[in-house]
Every structure is written in structure tokens, then in C-alpha cells.
Residue frames as qw, qx, qy, qz and C-alpha x, y, z in Angstrom:
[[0.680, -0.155, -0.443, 0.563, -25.24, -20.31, 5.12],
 [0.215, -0.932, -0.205, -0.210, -25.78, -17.71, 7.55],
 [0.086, 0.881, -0.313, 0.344, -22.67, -15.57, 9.26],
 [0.561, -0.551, 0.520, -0.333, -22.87, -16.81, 12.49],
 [0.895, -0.223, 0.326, 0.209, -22.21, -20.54, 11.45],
 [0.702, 0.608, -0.162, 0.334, -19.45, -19.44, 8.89],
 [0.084, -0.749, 0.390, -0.530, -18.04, -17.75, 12.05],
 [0.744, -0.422, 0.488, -0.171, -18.29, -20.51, 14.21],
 [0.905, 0.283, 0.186, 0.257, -16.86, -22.97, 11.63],
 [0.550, 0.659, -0.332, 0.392, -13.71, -20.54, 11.12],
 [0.455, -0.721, 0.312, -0.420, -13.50, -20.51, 14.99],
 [0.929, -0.209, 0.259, -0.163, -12.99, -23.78, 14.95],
 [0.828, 0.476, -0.164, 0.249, -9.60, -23.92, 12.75],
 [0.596, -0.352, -0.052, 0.720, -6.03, -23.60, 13.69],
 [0.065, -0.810, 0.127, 0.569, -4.48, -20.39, 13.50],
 [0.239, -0.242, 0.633, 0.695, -2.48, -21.49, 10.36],
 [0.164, 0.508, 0.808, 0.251, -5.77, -22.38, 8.58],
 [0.144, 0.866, 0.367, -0.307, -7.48, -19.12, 9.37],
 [0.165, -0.525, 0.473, 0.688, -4.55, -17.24, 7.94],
 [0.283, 0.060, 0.768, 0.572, -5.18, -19.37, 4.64],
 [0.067, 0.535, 0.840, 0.061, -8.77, -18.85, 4.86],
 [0.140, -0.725, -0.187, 0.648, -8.24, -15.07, 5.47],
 [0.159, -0.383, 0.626, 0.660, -5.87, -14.50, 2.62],
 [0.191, 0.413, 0.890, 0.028, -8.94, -16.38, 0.75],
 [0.014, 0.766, 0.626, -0.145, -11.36, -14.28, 1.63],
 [0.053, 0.709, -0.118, -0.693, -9.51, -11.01, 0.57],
 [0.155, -0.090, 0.759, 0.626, -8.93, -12.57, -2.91],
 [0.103, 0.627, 0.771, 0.048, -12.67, -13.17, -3.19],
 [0.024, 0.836, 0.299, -0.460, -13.19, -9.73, -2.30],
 [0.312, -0.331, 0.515, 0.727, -10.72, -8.37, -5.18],
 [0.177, 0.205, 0.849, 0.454, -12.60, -10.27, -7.46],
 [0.084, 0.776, 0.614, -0.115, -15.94, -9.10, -6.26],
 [0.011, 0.757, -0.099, -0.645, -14.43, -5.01, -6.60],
 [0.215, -0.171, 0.746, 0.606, -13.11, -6.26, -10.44],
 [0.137, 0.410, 0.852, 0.296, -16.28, -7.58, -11.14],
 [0.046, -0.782, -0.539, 0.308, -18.61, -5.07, -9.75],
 [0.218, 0.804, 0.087, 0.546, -16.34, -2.05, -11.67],
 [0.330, -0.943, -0.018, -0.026, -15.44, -0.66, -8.38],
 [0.692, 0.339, -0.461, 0.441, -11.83, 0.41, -7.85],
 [0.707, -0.406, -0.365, 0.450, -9.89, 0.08, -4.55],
 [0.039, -0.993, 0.091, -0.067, -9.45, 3.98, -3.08],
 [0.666, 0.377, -0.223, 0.604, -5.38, 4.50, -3.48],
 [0.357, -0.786, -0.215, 0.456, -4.53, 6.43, -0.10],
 [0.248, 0.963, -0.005, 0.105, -4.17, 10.37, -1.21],
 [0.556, 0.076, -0.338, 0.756, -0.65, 11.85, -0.63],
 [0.425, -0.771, -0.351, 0.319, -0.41, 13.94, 2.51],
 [0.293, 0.884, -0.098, 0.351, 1.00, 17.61, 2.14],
 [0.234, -0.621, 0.687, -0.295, 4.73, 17.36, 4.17],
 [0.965, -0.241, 0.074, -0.076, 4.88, 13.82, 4.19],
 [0.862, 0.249, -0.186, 0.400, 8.07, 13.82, 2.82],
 [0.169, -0.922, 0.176, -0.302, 9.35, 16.65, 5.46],
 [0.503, -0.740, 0.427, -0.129, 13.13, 15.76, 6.41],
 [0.850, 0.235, 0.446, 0.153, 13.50, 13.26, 3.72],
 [0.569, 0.658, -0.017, 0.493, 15.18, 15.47, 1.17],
 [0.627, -0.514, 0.130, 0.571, 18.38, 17.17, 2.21],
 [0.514, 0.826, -0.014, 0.232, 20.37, 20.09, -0.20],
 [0.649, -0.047, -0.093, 0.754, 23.68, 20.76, 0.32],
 [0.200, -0.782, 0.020, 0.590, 24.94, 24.37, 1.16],
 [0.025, 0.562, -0.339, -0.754, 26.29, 24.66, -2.23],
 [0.502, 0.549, 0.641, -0.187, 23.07, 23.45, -3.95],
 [0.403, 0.894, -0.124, -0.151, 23.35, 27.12, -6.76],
 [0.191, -0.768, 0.396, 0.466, 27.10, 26.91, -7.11],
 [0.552, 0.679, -0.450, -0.177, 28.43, 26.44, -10.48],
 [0.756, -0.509, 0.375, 0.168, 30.02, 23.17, -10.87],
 [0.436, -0.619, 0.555, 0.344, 33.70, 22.46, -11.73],
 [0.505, 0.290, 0.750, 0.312, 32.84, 19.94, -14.90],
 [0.335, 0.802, 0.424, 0.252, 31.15, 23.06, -16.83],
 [0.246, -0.721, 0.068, 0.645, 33.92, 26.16, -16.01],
 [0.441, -0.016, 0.616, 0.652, 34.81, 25.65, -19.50],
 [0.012, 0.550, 0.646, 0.529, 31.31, 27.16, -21.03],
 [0.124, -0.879, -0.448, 0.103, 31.26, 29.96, -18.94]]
């Protein structure tokens, strides 16, 4: 079976079908990366991605109240 009529034959489905037939075709591919040894590249972490996401309070150092005793 050659591209071009697998491509016309998926042209030729509803929308809901292609979805299935998509969803399909990534599973196949999984399998084929499993089989073949290859793993899927994990996106890297980015340096500052998490910039503005963490927050410290102002009294971040101070001694707290629960431990006055042991100093």
C-alpha cells in the first residue's frame, strides 16, 4: 500500500474516525520506538523556567516561635 492511497482512504473518513485512526497510528508508533530500543527524547528543563513561581516571605531567616525554647 503506497502513502498516497492510505492518504486518500483517511481523507475519506469523518472527522471522528480520523481522530480514532490518529490516536491508532501514534500507538503503532510507540510500539515501533519499544521495539526498535529507541527511547522517546523527554523535553530538557529550561534554565528560569520556574522564574516567578516560587515566592519567600520577608521573614524567610527568622527564627521561628515553635523552637525559642532550644535557643
Amino acid at each position: 500500500m503506497t502513502s498516497l492511497s492510505l492518504y486518500t482512504k483517511l481523507e475519506t473518513l469523518p472527522t471522528e474516525l480520523k481522530e480514532e485512526a490518529k490516536k491508532f497510528i501514534e500507538s503503532l508508533l510507540k510500539k515501533n520506538q519499544k521495539n526498535s530500543g529507541i527511547e522517546p527524547k523527554k523535553p530538557s528543563p529550561k534554565f528560569g523556567g520556574l522564574k516567578g513561581k516560587i515566592h519567600l516571605s520577608a521573614d524567610f531567616d527568622e527564627p521561628l516561635d515553635d523552637f525559642q525554647e532550644y535557643m
